[in-house]
C-alpha positions as CSV (number, residue, x, y, z in Angstrom):
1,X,0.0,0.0,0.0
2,X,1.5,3.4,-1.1
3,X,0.8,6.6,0.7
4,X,0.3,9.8,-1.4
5,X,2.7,12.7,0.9
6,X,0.8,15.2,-0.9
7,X,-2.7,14.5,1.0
8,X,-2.5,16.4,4.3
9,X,-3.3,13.5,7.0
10,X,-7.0,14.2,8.1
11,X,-7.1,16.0,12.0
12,X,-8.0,13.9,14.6
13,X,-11.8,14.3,16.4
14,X,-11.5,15.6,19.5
15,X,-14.7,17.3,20.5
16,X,-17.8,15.6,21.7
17,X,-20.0,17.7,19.0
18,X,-17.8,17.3,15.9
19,X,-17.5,13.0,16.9
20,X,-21.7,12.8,16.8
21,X,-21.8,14.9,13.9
22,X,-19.6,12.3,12.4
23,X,-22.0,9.3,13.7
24,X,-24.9,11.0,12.5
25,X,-23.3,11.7,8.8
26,X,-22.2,8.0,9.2
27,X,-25.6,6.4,9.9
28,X,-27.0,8.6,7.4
29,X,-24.5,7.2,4.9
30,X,-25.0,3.4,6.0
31,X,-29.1,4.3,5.5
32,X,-28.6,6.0,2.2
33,X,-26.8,2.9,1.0
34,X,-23.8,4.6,0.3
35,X,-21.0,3.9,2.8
36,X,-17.5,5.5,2.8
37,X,-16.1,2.5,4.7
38,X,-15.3,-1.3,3.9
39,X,-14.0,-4.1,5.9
40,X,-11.1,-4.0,4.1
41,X,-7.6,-6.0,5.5
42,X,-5.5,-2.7,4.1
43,X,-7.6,-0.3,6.1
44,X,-7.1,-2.8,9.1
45,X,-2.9,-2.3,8.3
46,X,-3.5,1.7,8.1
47,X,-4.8,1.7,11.5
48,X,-2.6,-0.9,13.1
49,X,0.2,1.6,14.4
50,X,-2.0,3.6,16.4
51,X,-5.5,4.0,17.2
52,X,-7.3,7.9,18.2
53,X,-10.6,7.1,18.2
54,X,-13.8,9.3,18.9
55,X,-16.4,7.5,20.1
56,X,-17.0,4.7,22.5
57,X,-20.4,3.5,21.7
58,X,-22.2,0.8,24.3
59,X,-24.5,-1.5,22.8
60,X,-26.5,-4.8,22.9
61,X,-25.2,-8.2,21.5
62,X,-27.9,-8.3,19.0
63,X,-26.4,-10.1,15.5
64,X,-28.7,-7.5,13.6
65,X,-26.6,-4.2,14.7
66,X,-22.9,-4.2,14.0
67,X,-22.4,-1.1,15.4
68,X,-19.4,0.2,13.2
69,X,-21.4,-0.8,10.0
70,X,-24.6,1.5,10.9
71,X,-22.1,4.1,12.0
72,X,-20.3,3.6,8.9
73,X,-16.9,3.6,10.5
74,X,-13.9,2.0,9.8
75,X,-10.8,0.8,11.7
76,X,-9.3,2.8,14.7
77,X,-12.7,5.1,14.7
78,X,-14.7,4.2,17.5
79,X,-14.5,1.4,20.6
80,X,-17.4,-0.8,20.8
81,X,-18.7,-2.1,24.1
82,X,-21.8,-4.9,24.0
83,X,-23.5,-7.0,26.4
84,X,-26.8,-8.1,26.5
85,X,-29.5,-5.4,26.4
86,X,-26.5,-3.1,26.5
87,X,-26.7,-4.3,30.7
88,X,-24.0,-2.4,32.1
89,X,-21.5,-4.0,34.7
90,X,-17.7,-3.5,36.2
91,X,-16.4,-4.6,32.9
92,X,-18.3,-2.3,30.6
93,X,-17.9,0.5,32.7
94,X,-14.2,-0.3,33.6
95,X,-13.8,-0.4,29.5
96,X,-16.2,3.2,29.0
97,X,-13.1,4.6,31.6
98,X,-10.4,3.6,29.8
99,X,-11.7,4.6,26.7
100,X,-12.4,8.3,28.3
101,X,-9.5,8.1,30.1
102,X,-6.4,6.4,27.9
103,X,-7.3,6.8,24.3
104,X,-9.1,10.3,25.1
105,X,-12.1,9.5,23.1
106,X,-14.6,12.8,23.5
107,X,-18.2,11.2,22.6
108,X,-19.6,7.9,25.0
109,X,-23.4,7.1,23.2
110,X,-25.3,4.1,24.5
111,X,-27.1,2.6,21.7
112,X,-30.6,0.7,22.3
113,X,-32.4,-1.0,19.6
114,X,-36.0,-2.0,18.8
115,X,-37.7,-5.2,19.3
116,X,-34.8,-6.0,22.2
117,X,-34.9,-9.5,22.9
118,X,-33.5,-8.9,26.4
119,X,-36.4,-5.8,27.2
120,X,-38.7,-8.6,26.0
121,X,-37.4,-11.6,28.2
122,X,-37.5,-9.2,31.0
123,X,-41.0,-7.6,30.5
124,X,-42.3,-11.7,30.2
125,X,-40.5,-12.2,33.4
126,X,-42.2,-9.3,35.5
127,X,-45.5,-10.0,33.6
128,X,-45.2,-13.8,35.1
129,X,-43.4,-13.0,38.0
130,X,-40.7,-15.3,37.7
131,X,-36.5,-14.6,37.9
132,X,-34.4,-16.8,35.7
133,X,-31.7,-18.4,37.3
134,X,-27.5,-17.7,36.3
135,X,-26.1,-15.0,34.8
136,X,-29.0,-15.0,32.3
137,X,-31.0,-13.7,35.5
138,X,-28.4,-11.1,35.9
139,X,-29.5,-9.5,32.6
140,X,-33.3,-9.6,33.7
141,X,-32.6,-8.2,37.1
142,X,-30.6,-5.2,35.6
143,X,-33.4,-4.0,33.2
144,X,-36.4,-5.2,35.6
145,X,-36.4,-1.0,37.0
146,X,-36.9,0.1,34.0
147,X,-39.8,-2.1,32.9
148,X,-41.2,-1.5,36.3
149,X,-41.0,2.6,35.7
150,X,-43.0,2.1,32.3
151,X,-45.6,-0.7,33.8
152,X,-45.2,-4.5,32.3
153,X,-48.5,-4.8,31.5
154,X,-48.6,-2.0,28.6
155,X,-48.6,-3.1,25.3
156,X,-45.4,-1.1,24.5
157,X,-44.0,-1.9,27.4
158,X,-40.5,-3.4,25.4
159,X,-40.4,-0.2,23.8
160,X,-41.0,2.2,26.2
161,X,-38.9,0.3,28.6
162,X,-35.7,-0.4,26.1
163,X,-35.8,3.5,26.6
164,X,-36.0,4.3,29.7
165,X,-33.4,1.6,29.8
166,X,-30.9,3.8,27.2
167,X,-31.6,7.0,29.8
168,X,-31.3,5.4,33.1
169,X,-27.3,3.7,31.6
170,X,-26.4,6.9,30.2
171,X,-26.9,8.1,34.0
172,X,-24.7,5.4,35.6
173,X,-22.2,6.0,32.6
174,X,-21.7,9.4,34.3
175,X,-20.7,8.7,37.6
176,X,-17.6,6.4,36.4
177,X,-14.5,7.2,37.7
178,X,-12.8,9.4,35.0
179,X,-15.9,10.4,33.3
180,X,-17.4,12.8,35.2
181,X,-15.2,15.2,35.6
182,X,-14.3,15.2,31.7
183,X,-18.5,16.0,31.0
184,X,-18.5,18.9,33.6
185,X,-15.4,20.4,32.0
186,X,-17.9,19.9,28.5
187,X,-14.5,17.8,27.2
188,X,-17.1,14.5,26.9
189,X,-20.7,14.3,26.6
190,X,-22.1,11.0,26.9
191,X,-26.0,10.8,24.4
192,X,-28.5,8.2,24.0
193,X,-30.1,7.1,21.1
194,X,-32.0,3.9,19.4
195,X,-31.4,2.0,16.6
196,X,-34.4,1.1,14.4
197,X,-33.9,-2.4,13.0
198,X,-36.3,-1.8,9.9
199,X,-34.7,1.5,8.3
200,X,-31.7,1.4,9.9
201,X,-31.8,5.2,11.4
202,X,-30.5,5.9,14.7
203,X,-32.9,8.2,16.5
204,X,-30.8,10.5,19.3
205,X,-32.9,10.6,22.5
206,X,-33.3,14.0,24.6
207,X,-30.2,14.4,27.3
């Protein structure tokens, strides 16, 4: 792979408006159907001396949203953090820290998604009364308050509750160690938004 010297290197992101403006043009480019980026091995050797990232984006394990393809972003651009129902615990938020805190990165967003098949199992579960057992019970127990804020036995309960769910992390995301202080000096912000699995546009919820 040659390198032209000619091309000025593009400037890093480093502020928390300029990395969701870059999201939000991604997403919009993913949606469009006409994405800038490819899962391409030589991008992979570009980025493999270094990494500046902007973004660490939390998100659920769901096979339907590969988070840097509906961001359209390629190698070295953002840190990706998933667990079930995007349930937060000491290893996500150790991870959101160090991504704040070691590779500097100015925009945290936690991502929901629609039709949540964790919001789901947990909304069945306070409907029914019942508590899985293991870790999958860990999952249900960590998204039970906010089905319980919305009501389990409303028909949009998942929905409504997936949301909450998105607010209530974003919250919690700002009282890691490292974090806050970077968001009151305005150097991070931390957003929520959904992910809409039919068109493909991520919807940015109120802060």
């Amino acid at each position: 792979m040659t390198t032209d010297a000619s091309v000025p290197p593009i400037p890093p992101i480093t502020t928390p408006a300029h990395a969701l403006a870059e999201l939000v043009a991604g997403n919009k480019r993913f949606v469009s159907g006409r994405p800038e980026h490819g899962h391409q091995v030589a991008a992979a050797a570009a980025a493999s001396g270094g990494q500046q990232p902007h973004a660490v984006v939390v998100g659920c394990i769901d096979s339907r949203v590969p988070l840097e393809a509906i961001f359209d972003q390629t190698f070295g651009d953002i840190c990706v953090v998933r667990s079930g129902g995007h349930v937060v615990d000491h290893a996500v938020l150790g991870s959101v820290g160090f991504a704040v805190a070691k590779l500097g990165v100015p925009l945290i967003m936690v991502l929901g998604h629609k039709r949540c098949g964790a919001v789901q199992a947990t909304v069945e579960a306070v409907r029914a009364n019942e508590h899985p057992e293991g870790d999958i019970g860990y999952l249900v127990e960590q998204l039970t308050p906010a089905v319980l804020q919305v009501g389990a036995d409303d028909p949009e309960a998942p929905d409504k509750a997936m949301r909450v769910h998105v607010t209530r992390t974003v919250r919690r995301i700002r009282e890691v160690a490292g974090v806050a202080d970077p968001v009151t000096a305005g150097q991070v912000d931390i957003v929520g938004a959904v992910y809409d699995l039919d068109t493909g546009l991520v919807e940015l919820l109120p802060s």
